[in-house]
N, C-alpha and C positions, 0 to 999 in steps of 0.2 A: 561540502555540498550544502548549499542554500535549501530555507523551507521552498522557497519557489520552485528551485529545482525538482524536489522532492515531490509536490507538489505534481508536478507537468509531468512527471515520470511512471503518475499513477493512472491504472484505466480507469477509461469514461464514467465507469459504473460506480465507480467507488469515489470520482469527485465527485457526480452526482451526488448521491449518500452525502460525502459530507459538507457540500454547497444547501443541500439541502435541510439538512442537521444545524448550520449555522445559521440560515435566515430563519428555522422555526426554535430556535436554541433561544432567545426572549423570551418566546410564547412559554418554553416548555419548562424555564425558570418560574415564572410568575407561575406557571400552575402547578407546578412541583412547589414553591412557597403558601400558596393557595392548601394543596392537599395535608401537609406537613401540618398546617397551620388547625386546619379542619381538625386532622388526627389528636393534637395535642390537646385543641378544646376540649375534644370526646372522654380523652382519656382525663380530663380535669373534672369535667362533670358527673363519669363516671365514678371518682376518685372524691369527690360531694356527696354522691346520692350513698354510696358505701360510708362515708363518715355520719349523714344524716342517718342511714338504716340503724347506726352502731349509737347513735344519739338521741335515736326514738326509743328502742332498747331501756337506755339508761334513765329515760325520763318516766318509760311504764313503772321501772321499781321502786322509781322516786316517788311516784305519783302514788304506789300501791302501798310505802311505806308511811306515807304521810296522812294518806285516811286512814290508817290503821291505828297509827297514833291518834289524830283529831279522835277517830271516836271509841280509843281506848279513856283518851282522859272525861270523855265527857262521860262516857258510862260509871267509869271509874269516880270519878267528882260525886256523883249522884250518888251512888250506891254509899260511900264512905260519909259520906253527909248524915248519913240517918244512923251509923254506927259502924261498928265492924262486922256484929253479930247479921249473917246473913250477905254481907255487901257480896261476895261473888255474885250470890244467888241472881241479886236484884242488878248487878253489872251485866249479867250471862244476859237475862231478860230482854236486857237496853241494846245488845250489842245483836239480838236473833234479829232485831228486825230491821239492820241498817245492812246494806247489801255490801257484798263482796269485803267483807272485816272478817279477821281471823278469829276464831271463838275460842282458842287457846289462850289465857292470860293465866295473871299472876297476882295478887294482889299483895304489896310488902306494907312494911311502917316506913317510917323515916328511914331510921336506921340501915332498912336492907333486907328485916327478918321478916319469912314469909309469913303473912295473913290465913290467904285463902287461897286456889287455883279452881281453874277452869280447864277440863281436858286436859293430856298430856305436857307439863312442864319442865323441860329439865333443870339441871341444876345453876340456876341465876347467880350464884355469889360472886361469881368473877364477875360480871356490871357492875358499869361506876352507879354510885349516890348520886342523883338527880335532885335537882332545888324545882318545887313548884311551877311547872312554866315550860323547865328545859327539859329538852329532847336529847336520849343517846342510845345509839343504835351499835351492833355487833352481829359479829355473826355466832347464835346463838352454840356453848360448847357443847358437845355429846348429841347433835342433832342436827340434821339438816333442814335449819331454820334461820332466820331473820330475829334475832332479837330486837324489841323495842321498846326504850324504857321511859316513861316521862312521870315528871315528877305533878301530883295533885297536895290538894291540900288534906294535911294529915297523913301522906303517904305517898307509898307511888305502885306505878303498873308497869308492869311489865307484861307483852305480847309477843307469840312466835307466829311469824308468817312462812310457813312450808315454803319449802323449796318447790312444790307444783303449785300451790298458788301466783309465785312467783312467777313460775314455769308458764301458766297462763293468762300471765296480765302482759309478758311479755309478747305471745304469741295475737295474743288483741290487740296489739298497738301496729300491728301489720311488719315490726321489723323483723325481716329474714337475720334472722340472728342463726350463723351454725355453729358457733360456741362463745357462752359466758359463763364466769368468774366473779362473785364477789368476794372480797376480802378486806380484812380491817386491818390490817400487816402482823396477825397474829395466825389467823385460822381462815381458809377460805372454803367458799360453797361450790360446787361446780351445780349448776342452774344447768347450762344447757352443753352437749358434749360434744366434740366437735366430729365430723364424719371421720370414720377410719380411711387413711390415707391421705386428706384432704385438707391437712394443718397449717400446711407450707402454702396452700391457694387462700391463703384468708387474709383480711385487713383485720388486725388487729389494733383497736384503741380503746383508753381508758377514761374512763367518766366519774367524778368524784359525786356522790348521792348521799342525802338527809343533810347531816349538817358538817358534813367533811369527812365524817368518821368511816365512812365505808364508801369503795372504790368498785366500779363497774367493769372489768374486761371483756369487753365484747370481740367475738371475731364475726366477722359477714365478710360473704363471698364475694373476690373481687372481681365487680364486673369488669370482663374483656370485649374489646371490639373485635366483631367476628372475622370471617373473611370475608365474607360478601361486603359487611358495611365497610372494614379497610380496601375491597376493589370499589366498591362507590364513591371514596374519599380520593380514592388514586385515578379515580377515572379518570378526568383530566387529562393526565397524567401519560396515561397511558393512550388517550387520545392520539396525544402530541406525536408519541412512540411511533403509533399506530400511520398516523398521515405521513410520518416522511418514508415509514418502510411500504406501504399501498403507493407515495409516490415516483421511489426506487424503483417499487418491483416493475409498474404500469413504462415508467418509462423505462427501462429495459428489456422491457417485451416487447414494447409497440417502437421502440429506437435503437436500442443498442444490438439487441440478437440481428433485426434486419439489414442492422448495415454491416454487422461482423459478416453475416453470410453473404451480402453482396461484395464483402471485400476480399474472400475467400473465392470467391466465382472467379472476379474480376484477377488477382492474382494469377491464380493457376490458367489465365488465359497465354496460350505463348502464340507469338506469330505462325501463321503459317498453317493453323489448326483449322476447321470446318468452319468452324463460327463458336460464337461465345455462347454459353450453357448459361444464361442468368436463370437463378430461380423465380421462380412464379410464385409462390405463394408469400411473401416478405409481410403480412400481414395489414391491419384494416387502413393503415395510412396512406394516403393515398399520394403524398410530397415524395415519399423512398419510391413508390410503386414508379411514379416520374423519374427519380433521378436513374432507377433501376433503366429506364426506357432509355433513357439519355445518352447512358453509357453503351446502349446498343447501338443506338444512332454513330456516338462519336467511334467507337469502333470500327461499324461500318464503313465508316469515311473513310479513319487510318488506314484498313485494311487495301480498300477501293482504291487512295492515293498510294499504298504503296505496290499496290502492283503494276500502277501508272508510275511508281517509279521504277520497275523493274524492268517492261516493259522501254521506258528510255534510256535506262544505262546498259541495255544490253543492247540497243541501237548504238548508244553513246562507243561502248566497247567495239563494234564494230566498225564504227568509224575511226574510231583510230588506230583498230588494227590495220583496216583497210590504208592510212593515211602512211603507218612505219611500213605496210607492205610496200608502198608505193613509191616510198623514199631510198626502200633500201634499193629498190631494183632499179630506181635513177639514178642512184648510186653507182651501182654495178654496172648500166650504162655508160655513166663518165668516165668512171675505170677500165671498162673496153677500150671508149675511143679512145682514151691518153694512150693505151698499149699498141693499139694501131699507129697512131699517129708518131707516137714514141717511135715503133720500127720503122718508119719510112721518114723520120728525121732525118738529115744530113750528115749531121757532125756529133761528133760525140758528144758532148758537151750539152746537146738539144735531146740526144736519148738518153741522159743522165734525170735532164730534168723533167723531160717527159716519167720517168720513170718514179723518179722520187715523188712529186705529187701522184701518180697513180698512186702510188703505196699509201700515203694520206688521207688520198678518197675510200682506200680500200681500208684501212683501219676505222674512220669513221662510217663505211654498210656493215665492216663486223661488229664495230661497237650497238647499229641499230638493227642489226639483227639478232644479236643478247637480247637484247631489251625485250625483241619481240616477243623473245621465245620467253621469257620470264615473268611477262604483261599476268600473266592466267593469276597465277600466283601470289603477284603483288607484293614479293619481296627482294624487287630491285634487279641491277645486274649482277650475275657473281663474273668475279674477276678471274675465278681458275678456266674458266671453257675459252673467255675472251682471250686472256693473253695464251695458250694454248691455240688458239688457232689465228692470231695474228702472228705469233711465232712461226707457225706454221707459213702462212702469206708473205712472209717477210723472206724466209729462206726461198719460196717457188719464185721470186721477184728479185729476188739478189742478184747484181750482174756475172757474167764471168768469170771473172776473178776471185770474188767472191762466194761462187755455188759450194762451196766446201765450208763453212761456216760453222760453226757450233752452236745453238743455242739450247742453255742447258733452265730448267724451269721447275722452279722449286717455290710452289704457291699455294697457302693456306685457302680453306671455302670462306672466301668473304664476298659477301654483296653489299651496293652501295647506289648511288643514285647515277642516274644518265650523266649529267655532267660532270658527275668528277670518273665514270667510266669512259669520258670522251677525251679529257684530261692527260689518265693514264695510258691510253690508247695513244695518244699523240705522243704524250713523253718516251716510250716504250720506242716508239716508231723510229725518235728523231735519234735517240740513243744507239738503239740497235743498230739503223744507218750510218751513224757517223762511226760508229765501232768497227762495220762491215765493210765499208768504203777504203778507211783508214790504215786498220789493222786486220785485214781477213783472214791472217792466218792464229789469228787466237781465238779462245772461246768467249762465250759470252753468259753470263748468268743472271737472270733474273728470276728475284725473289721477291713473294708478297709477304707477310709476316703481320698475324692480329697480335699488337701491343698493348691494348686494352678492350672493354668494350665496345666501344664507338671509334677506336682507332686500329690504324693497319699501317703498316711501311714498304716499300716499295724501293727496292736497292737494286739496282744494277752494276755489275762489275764485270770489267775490262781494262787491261792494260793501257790503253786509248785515251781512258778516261783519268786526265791529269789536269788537274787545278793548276790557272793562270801559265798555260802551255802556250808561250808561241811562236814557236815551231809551226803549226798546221795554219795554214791562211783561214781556214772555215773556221777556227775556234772561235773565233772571236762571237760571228752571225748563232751560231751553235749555243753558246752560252748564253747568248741575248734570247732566244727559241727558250732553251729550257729552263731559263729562270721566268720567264714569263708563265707558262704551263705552272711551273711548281704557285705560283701566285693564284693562280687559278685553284687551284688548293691549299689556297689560304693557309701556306706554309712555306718553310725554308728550305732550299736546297745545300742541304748536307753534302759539301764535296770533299771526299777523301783519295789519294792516290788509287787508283784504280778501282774506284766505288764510288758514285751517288747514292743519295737517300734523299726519299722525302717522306713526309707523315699525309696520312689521306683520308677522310672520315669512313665510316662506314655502319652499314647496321647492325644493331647488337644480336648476336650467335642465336639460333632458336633453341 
């Protein structure tokens, strides 16, 4: 089976739907590329502003480690310039009034070995030696601190920057930071913790801070697109959805329901019935609401002509019963006078043939008197009533000699059309007489016999009845007669010693 087939096989409703699905199937590509397209930007700049959050982050500590340095070494420069003796003091001094600088230091020699401290220091020996100048940072050990070391002249400094200092230079840089890490690949700080539960929803990325030696892990929370802004994105989209099923549904309510149910009316109308039940209410169109009328109109009419046809085939029937009544009984008038005329013939020979045509005319009123009686029905003449009672006609008609005759009748119900009952009627007649005439004192049998659907056979048997006999002067006119007949039903005469046959149509059995 072909798409077409397939196709054509589907209801209205549903090619609609998809007639309609395939001229908006364009549209609803390009805005399905359209929304996808949207979505994916969203999710890239969303997937930005979470790498910038996590990059402002790393730039607050950069930013908090690196003034802490600048004005550790200047404090520190000053204060070691005028000696050792005192230097924290006069560091601590320089470093109160420069803002947001951690006031925790250290003061070392060259070498490493502590000086002096300020506030809480732990133990600094694990930081490298610094040269004048250079910067090196760690996370400081046994403390949750930022170590900071740079080198000055004469010595160096070291600085711890708390982990809540940290904690809020990160939170003034505005980044949504919900968990950071730094680490120097020895020992790490956790700065900020990340929510219980909430580890798995994080962007996590790493930021190298100072001078490479320590590493930022930031996690910020990954922005999602909500549902509303993914149905804003999809709207489109769902437009598209939208208009072909508003245009399915409207034309199946305003078209397809009204004409199912006017074809459902119109169905269940059958002839014969009061009139047609259309519905009334087929809805606001007013093209159905017409055709609806239409089909009352065109009913009307059918209805109207055919009772004006009923009206003339029941005249029609009438006349031609009237017309077989009329023939048969001009019939049975000729067959009168031949019977009159026949007995006040002279010679024998004159009331043989007066008689024999009688019996002719009279085979053809019973052949249209079947008919008559059959017309109602309209399945033809049956052959068992006919030959039954031209049997019958044939012995009341028999001369003399003949009255003692036998005919014996052995016949299947078949019926068949007027002229091939007018056929068998004559062949029956000519048979029967020339068997009666001939040999009166044997019997006579005729049989009908259905040999298939639409055929029957027709056999008479009598001694009498002898293939190329001659002996009898009539055989000759006799066989000319009933080869003609058999012709007339358009068939062969079957002659066998003391049996004919012919084949004769007829109607199929009910």
């Amino acid at each position: 089976m072909t798409y077409a087939q397939r196709f054509a096989r589907l209801p209205t409703a549903a090619k609609l739907l998809l007639i309609l699905t395939a001229v908006l199937l364009p549209v609803g590509l390009g805005l399905t590329l359209v929304g996808q397209t949207g979505i994916r930007q969203a999710k890239l700049a969303l997937d930005a502003q979470s790498q910038e959050q996590s990059r402002n982050a790393g730039r607050a500590v950069e930013s908090l480690i690196a003034r802490n340095a600048l004005a550790i070494r200047l404090a520190a420069n000053s204060a070691l310039a005028e000696g050792t003796a005192g230097a924290c003091d006069r560091a601590r001094r320089t470093l109160a009034i420069a803002p947001a600088v951690a006031q925790s230091f250290e003061l070392e020699t060259i070498a490493g070995q502590p000086l002096c401290s300020a506030g809480e220091v732990a133990n600094t020996g694990d930081l490298p030696v610094v040269a004048p100048g250079d910067i090196q940072t760690r996370v400081a050990p046994g403390s949750d601190a930022v170590a900071v070391r740079t080198g000055v002249n004469g010595g160096m400094a070291t600085a711890l920057i708390g982990v809540d200092e940290i904690r809020t230079a990160v939170r003034q840089s505005g980044a949504a930071a919900q968990s950071m890490v730094i680490h120097d690949r020895i020992r790490a700080l956790d700065v900020v913790a990340p929510p219980p539960g909430q580890s798995y929803d994080l962007a996590i990325s790493e930021w190298p801070i100072g001078d490479g030696s320590l590493e930022t892990r930031v996690g910020v929370a990954k922005a999602r697109i909500s549902l509303t802004e993914q149905i804003m994105l999809l709207l489109p989209v769902l437009m598209w959805i939208l208009a072909a099923l508003i245009a399915w549904l409207l034309l199946n309510r305003l078209l397809i329901r009204p004409l199912k149910r006017l074809e459902r009316a119109v169905r269940g109308y059958q002839p014969g019935d009061d009139g047609l039940d259309l519905p009334q209410n087929l809805g606001p169109s007013a093209e159905i609401q017409e055709l609806r009328d239409a089909f009352g109109r065109a009913l009307s009419r059918a209805d109207e002509s055919e009772r004006e046809m009923s009206v003339a085939l029941d005249g029609q029937r009438r006349l031609v019963r009237e017309v077989h009544h009329r023939v048969k009984n001009n019939l049975q008038v000729v067959a009168s006078l031949l019977n009159i005329h026949g007995r006040n013939a002279e010679t024998t020979a004159a009331r043989a043939a007066y008689a024999g045509i009688s019996r002719r005319v009279g085979a053809l009123s019973i052949v249209h008197r079947n008919h008559y009686a059959e017309m109602e029905e309209s399945r033809g003449v049956s052959l068992r009533p006919l030959i039954s009672e031209l049997a019958a006609e044939l012995r009341a008609s028999a001369p003399e000699l003949a009255r003692a005759v036998s005919i014996d009748l052995d016949v299947d119900t078949v019926y068949t059309t007027q002229d091939v009952a007018v056929a068998v009627a004559f062949l029956v007649t000519e048979m029967v007489e020339f068997a009666m005439l001939n040999c009166p004192q044997d019997s006579i049998e005729v049989s009908i016999r259905r040999t298939s659907e639409l055929t029957a056979r027709l056999t008479i048997s009598s001694p009498v009845l002898v293939p190329e006999d001659g002996d009898i002067p009539e055989k000759v006119q006799f066989e000319r007669i009933v080869s003609g007949l058999a012709k007339q039903l358009r068939s062969t005469l079957d002659r066998k010693l003391g049996r004919y046959s012919v084949d004769l149509p007829a109607f199929p059995p009910a």
